[in-house]
C-alpha positions, 0 to 999 in steps of 0.5 A: 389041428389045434388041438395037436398043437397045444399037446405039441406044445405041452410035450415041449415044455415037459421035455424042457422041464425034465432036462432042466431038472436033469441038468440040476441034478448033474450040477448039485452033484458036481457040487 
């Protein structure tokens, strides 16, 4: 099961990642 944790995790932090970038974008374009 440590296993399926870490790539739970690794899915979380890329998710985070791509809505972080989502949200940059929607910002650059507002400004």
């Amino acid at each position: 099961p440590v296993r399926y944790e870490r790539r739970a995790d690794i899915y979380k932090a890329f998710t985070n990642l791509a809505a972080s970038l989502i949200t940059l974008n929607q910002i650059r374009r507002f400004c």
